[in-house]
PyMOL CGO cylinders between C-alpha atoms (Angstrom):
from pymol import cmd
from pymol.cgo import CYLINDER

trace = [
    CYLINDER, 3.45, 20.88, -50.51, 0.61, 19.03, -49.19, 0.3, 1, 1, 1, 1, 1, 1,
    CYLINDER, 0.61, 19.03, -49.19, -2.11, 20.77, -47.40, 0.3, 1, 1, 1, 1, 1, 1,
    CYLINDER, -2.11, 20.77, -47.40, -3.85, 18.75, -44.74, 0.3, 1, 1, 1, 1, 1, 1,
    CYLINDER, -3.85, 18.75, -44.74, -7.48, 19.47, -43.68, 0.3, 1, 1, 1, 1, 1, 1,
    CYLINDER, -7.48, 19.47, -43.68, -9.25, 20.97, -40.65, 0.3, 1, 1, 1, 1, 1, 1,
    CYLINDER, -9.25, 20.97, -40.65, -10.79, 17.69, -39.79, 0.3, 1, 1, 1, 1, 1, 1,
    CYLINDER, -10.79, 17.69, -39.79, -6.85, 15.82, -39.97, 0.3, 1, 1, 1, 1, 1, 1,
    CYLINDER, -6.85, 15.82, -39.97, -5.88, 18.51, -37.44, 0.3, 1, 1, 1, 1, 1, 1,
    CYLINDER, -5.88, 18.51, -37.44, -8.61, 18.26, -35.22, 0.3, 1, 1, 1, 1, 1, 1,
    CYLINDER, -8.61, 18.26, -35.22, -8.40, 14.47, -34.98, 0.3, 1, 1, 1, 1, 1, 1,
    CYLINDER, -8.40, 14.47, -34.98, -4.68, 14.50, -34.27, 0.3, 1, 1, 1, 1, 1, 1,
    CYLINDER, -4.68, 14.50, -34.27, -5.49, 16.80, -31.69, 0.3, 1, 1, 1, 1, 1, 1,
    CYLINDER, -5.49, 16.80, -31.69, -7.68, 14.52, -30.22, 0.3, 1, 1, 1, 1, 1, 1,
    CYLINDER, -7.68, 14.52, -30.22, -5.75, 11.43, -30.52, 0.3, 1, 1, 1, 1, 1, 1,
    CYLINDER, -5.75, 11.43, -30.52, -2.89, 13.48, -28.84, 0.3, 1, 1, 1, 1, 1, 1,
    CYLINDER, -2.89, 13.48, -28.84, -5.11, 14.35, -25.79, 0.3, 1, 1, 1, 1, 1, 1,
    CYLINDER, -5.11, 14.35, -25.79, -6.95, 10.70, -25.34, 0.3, 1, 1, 1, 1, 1, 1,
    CYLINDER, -6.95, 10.70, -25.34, -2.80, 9.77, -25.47, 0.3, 1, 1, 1, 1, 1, 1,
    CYLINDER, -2.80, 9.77, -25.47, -1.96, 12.20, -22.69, 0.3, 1, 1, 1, 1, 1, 1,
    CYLINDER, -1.96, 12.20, -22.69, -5.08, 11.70, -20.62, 0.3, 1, 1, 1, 1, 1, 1,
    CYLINDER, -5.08, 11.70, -20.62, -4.09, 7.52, -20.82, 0.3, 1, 1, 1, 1, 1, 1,
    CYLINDER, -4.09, 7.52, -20.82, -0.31, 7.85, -20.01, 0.3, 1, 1, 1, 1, 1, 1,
    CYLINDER, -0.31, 7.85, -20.01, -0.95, 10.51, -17.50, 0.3, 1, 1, 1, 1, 1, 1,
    CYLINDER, -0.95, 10.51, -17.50, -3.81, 8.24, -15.96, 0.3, 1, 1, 1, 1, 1, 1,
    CYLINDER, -3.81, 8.24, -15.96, -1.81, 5.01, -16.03, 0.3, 1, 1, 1, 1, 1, 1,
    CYLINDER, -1.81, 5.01, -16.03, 0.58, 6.00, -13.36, 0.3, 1, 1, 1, 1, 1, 1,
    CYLINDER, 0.58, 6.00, -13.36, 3.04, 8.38, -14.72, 0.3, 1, 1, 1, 1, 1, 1,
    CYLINDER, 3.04, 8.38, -14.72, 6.30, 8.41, -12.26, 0.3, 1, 1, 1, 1, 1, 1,
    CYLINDER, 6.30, 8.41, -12.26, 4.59, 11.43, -11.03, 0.3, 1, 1, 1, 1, 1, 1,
    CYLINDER, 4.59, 11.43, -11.03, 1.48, 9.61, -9.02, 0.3, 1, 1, 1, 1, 1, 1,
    CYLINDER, 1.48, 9.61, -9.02, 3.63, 7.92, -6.03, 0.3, 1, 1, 1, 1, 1, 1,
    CYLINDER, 3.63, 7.92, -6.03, 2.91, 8.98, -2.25, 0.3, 1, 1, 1, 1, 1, 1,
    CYLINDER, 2.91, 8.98, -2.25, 5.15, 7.38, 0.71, 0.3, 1, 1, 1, 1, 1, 1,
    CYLINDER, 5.15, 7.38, 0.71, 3.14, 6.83, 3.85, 0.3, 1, 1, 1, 1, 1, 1,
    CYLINDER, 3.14, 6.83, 3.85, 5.38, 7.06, 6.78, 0.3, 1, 1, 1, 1, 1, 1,
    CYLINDER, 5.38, 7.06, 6.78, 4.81, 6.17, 10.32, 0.3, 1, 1, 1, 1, 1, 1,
    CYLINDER, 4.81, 6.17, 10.32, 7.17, 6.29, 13.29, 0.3, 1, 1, 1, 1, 1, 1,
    CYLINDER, 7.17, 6.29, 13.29, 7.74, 3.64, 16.61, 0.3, 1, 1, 1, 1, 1, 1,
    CYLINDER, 7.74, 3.64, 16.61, 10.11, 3.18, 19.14, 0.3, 1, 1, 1, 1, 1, 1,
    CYLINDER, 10.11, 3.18, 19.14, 12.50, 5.36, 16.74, 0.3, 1, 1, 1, 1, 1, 1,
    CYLINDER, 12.50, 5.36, 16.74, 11.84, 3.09, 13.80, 0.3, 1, 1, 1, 1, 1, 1,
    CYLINDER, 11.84, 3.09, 13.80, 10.16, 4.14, 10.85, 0.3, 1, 1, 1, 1, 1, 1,
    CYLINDER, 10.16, 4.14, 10.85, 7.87, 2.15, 8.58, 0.3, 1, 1, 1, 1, 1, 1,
    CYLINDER, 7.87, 2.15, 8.58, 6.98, 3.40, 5.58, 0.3, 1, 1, 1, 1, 1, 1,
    CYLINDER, 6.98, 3.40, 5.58, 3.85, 2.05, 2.74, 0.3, 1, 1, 1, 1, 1, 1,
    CYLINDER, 3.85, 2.05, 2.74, 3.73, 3.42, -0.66, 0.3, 1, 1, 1, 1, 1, 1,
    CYLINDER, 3.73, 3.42, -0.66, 0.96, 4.03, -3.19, 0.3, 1, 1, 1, 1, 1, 1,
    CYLINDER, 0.96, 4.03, -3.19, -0.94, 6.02, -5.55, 0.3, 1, 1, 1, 1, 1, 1,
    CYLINDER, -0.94, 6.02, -5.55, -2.93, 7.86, -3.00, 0.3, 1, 1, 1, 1, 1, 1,
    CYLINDER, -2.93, 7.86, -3.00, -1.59, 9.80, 0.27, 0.3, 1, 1, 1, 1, 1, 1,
    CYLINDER, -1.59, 9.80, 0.27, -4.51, 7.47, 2.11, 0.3, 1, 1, 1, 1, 1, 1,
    CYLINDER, -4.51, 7.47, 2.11, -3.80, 4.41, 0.96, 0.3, 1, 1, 1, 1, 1, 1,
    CYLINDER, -3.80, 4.41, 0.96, -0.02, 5.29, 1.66, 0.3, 1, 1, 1, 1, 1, 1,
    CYLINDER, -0.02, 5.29, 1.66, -0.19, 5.81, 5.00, 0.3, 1, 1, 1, 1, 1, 1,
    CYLINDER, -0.19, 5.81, 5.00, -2.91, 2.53, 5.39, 0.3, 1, 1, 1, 1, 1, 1,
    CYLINDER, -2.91, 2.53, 5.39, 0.43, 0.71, 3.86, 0.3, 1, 1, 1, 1, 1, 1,
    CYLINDER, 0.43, 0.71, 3.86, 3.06, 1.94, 6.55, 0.3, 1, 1, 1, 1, 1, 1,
    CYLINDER, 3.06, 1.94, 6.55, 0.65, 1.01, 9.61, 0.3, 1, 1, 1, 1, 1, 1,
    CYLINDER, 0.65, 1.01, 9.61, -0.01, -2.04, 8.18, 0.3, 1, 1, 1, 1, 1, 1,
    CYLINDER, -0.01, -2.04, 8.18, 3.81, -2.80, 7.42, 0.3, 1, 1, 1, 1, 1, 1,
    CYLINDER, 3.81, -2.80, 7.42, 4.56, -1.67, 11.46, 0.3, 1, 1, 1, 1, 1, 1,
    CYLINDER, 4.56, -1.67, 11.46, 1.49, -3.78, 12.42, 0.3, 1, 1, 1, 1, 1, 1,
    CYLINDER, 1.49, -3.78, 12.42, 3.04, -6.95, 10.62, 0.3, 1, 1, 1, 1, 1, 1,
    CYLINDER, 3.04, -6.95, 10.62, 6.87, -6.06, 11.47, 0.3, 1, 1, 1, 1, 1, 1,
    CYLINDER, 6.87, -6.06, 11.47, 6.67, -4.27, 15.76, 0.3, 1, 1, 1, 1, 1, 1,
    CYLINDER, 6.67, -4.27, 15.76, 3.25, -4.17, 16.96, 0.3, 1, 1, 1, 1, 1, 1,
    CYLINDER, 3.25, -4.17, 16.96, 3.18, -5.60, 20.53, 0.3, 1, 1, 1, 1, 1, 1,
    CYLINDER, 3.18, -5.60, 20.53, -0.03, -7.22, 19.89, 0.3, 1, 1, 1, 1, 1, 1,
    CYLINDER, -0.03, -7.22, 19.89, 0.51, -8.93, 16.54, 0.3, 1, 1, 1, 1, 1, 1,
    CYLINDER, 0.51, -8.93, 16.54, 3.60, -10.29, 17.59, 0.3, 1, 1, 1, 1, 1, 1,
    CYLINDER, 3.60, -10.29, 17.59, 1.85, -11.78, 20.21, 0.3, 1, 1, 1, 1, 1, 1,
    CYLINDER, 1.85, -11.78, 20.21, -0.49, -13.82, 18.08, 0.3, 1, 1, 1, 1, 1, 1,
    CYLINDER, -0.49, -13.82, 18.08, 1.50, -14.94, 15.48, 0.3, 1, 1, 1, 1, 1, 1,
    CYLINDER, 1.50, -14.94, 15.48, 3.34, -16.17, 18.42, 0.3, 1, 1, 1, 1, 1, 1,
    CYLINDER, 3.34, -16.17, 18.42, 0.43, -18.13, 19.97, 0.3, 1, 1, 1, 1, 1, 1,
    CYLINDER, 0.43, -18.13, 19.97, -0.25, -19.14, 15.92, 0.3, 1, 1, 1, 1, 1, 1,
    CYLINDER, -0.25, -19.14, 15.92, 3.20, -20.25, 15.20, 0.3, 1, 1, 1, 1, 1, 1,
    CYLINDER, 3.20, -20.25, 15.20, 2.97, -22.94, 18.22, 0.3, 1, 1, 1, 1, 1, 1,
    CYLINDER, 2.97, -22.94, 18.22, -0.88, -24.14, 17.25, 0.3, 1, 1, 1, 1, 1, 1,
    CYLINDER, -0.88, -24.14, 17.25, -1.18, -26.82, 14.91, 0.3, 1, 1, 1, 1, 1, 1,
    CYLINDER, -1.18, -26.82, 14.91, -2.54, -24.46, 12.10, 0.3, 1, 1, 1, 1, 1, 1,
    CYLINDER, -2.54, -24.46, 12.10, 0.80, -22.67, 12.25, 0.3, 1, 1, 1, 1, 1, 1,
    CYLINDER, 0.80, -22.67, 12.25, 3.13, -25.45, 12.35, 0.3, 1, 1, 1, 1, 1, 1,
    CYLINDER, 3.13, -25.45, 12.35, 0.91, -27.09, 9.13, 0.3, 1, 1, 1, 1, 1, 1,
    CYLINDER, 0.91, -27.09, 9.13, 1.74, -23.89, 7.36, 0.3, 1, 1, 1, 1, 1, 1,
    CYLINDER, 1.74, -23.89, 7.36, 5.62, -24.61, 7.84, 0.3, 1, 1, 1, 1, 1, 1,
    CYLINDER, 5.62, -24.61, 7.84, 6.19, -22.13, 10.69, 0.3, 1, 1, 1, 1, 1, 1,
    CYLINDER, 6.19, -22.13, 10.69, 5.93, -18.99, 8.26, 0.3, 1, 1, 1, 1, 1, 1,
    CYLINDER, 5.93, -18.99, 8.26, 7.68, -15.61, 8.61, 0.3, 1, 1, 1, 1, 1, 1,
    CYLINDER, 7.68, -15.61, 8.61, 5.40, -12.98, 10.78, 0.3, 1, 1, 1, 1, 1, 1,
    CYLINDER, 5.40, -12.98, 10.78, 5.48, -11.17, 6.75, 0.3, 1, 1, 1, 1, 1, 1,
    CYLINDER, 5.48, -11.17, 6.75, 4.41, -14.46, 5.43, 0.3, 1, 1, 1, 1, 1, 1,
    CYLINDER, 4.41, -14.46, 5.43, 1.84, -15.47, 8.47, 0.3, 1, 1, 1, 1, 1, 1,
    CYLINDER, 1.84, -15.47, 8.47, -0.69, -13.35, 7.66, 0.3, 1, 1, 1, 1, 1, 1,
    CYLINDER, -0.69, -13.35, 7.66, -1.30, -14.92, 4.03, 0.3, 1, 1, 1, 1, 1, 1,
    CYLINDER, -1.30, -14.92, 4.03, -1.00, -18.18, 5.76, 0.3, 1, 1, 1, 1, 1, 1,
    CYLINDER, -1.00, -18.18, 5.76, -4.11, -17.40, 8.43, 0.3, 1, 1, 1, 1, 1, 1,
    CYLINDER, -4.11, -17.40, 8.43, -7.07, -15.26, 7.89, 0.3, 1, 1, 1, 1, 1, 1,
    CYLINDER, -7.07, -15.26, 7.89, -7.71, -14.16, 11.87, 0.3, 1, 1, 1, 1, 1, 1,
    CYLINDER, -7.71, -14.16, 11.87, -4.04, -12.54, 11.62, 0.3, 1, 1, 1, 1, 1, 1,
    CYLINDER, -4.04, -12.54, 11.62, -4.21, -10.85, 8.41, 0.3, 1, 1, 1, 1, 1, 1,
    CYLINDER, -4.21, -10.85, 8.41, -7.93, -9.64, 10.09, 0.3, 1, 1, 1, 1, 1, 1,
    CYLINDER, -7.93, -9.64, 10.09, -5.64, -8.39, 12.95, 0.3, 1, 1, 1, 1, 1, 1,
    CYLINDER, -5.64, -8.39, 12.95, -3.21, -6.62, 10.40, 0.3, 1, 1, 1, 1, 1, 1,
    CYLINDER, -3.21, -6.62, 10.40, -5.11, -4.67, 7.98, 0.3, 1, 1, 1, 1, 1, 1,
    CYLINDER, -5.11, -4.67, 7.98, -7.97, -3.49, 10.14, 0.3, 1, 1, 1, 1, 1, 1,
    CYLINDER, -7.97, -3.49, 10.14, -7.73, -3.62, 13.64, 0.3, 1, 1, 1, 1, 1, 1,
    CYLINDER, -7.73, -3.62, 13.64, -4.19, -2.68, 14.06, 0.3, 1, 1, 1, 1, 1, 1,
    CYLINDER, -4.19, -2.68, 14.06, -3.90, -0.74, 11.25, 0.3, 1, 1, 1, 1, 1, 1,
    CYLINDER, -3.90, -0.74, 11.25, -7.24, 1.37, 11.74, 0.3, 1, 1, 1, 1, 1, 1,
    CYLINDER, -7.24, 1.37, 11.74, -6.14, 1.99, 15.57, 0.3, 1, 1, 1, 1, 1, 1,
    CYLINDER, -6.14, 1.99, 15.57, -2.50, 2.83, 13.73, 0.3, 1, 1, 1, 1, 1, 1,
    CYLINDER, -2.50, 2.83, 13.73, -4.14, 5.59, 11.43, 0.3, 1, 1, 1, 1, 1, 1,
    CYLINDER, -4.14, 5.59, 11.43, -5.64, 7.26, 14.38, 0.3, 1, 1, 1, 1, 1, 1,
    CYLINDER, -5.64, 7.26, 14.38, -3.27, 7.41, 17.47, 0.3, 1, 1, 1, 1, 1, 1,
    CYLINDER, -3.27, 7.41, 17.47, 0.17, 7.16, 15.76, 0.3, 1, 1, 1, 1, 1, 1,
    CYLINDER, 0.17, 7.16, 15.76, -0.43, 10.30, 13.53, 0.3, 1, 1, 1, 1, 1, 1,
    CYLINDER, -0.43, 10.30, 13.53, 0.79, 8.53, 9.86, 0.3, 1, 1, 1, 1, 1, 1,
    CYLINDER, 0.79, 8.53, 9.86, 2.34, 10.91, 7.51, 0.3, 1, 1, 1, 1, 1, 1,
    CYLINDER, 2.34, 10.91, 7.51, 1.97, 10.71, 4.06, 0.3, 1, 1, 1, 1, 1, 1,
    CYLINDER, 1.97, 10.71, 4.06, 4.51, 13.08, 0.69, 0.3, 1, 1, 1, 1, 1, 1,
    CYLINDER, 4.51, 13.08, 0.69, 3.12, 12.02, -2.85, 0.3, 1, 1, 1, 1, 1, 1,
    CYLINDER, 3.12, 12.02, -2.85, 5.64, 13.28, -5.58, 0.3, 1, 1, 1, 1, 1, 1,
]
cmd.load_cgo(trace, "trace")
């Protein structure tokens, strides 16, 4: 029987926590939040990492997909000459296409989103 030493133990201990502190750190299935927010009885949802960012995600996604305003725009885009160059794009795919709407999107919108439409956010 072979005997290991105290310093053997104490760096597999050590290796074992660095391992659990990395795996548990590199987005374990435990470390998802849905973001949630609700219009006209639809609901969009975002997901992510953080209950924040999860909720940023779901106004965003109703920004791109039912906000009055936005839809407006990539209206007016879609019939400009910088929308029909694109190759008259989605409203999902517009706002890669056009800086000015993806502006609209993530901050505008989405900031007014996150504080009148009350966006929920569950993280597992």
């Amino acid at each position: 029987m072979k005997l290991y030493g105290l310093g053997s133990v104490v760096t597999l201990t050590f290796v074992g926590i660095i391992f659990f502190t990395v795996s548990a750190g590199c987005g374990g299935s435990s470390g998802e939040c849905v973001g949630t927010v609700s219009y006209q009885g639809k609901t969009f949802e975002g997901k992510d990492k953080t209950a924040d960012q999860a909720k940023r995600n779901a106004c965003n996604n109703y920004c791109r997909d039912a906000d009055p305003e936005y839809d407006a725009m990539y209206r007016i885009w879609l019939d400009s000459p910088k929308g029909k160059a694109a190759g008259s794009p989605s409203k999902q795919e517009a706002i890669f296409k056009d800086k000015d709407l993806m502006s609209y999107v993530t901050e505008t919108c989405s900031k007014r989103c996150a504080s009148t439409m009350n966006p929920e956010a569950k993280c597992k």
